[in-house]
C-alpha positions, 0 to 999 in steps of 0.5 A: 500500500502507498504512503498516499494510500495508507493515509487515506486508509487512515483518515477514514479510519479517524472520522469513522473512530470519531463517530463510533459511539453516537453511531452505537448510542443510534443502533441501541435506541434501535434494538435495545441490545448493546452487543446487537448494536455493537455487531451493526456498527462494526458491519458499518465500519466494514462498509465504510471502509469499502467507500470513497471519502471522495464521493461523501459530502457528509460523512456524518449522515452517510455512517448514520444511513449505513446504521440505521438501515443495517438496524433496520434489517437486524430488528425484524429477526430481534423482535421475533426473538422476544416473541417467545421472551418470558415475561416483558422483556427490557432493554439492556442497561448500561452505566452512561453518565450523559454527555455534558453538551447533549440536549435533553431530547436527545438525553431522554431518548436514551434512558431506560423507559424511553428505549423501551417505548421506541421497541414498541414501534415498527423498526421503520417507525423507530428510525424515522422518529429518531432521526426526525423528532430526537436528532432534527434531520430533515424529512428529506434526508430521514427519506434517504436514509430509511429508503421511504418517501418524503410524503411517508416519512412525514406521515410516519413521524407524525403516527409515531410521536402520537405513540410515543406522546401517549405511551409516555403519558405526560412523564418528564425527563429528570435525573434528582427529583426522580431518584429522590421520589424512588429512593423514598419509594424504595425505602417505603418498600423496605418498611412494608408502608403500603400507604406511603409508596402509594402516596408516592405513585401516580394513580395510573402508575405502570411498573415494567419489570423484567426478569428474564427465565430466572429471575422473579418479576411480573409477567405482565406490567403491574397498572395502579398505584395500590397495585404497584406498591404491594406488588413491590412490598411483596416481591420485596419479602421473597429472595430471588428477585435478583438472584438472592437479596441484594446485599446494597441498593445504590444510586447509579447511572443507566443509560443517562440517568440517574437510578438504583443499582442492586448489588450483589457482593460488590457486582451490580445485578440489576438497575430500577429507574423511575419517571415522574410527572413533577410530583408523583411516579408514573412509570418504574421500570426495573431490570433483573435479569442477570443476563443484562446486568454485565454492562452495569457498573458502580459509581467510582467502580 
């Protein structure tokens, strides 16, 4: 290879290096695995690296169309995956602190209970509303990128911001308030008060727990305040919740924002995060299933 050759090799190598991690964070959103994510962007590197730079106005968008049409496939064979999944299944969560010059859109489109929503929608919805809603692209270039009409991705759009406005039912994005409202929740839990968790919750508050094949937890959302807070207080009172009680319950972050981490002889086996509406608690999403554990860390771990 040619010094001229090599270089070019390496510059491309460089802008693609440079983006690595917004194109995992988009692959994620999208499939709600971290190691399918990781398989799609590396499959966009292999084809990048086929590309001439020469020939790429915006390297940034060109990447991000390769993402998100590579997830696109990938989330047809994903969701029939979980089709024979035990109980709800959740996304996997990962202890990201949020970038320091994210916008809170974009910030919110990461959390827990966000990428949980976003697997509710068709893949091609998914991006669309992505790429449009949370990242501001064009529906011009969001066309290009998912292989669909302007006119179709307008009408796409606007059919998957009213799931997602409905499926989010007035939650706000939140890092203190809500920990502060959860870590109370929780330690109401611990004392058996029925009464105060409930104080806590919203009247149609949703619990989401997912335990995968081993793990205890609700095979179906729990709906209720009085509903969420006994079926807490008595999942609270049996071990296996988390494999065997958690010997600490500590704030930590998942995908962004601040949550509880349960630990288990210092390793952390599983996260609980919350979103609220100001005042009270209208979602509490918890993973325990080992399996989705390994990307979790402690603060300062």
């Amino acid at each position: 290879m040619s010094d001229t050759a090599a270089d070019d090799v390496a510059a491309q190598d460089q802008v693609f290096e440079q983006h690595r991690a917004e194109l995992t964070r988009i692959a994620y959103r999208m499939l709600g695995s971290w190691s399918d994510a990781e398989d799609v962007v590396q499959e966009t590197w292999l084809r990048w690296r086929r590309v001439d730079l020469v020939e790429v106005d915006r390297p940034v968008a060109y990447l991000v169309r390769i993402t998100t049409r590579l997830a696109i496939d990938l989330c047809g064979r994903a969701d029939r995956r979980r089709e024979t999944y035990i109980g709800p299944w959740l996304p996997e969560p990962a202890s990201l602190e949020p970038a320091p010059d994210e916008v809170a859109e974009v910030a919110e489109s990461l959390t827990l209970g966000f990428v949980a929503v976003l697997q509710r929608l068709g893949p091609v919805d998914r991006a669309v509303f992505l790429l449009h809603e949370v990242f501001g692209w064009s529906h011009a270039d969001v066309a290009v990128a998912v292989g669909r009409s302007e006119a179709a991705c307008r009408q796409i759009a606007r059919r998957a911001r009213g799931r997602v406005r409905d499926e989010r039912r007035g939650a706000r994005f939140g890092h203190d308030a809500d920990l502060e409202l959860l870590g109370r929740a929780v330690e109401a839990v611990r004392a058996g008060d029925v009464d105060t968790v409930t104080s806590l919750l919203s009247a149609d508050c949703v619990l989401v727990s997912d335990g995968g094949p081993s793990r205890h937890a609700a095979r179906v959302p729990v709906v209720g305040a009085d509903r969420v807070a006994r079926f807490l207080i008595g999942i609270a009172r049996r071990p296996g919740w988390t494999g065997e009680p958690p010997s600490e319950i500590e704030s930590g972050w998942v995908n962004g924002q601040l949550g509880l981490l349960f630990v288990t002889d210092g390793v952390p086996t599983g996260a609980m995060v919350a979103d609220s509406d100001g005042d009270r608690l209208v979602a509490v999403t918890a993973v325990v299933a080992p399996e989705k554990a390994h990307r979790l860390e402690r603060m300062g771990g």
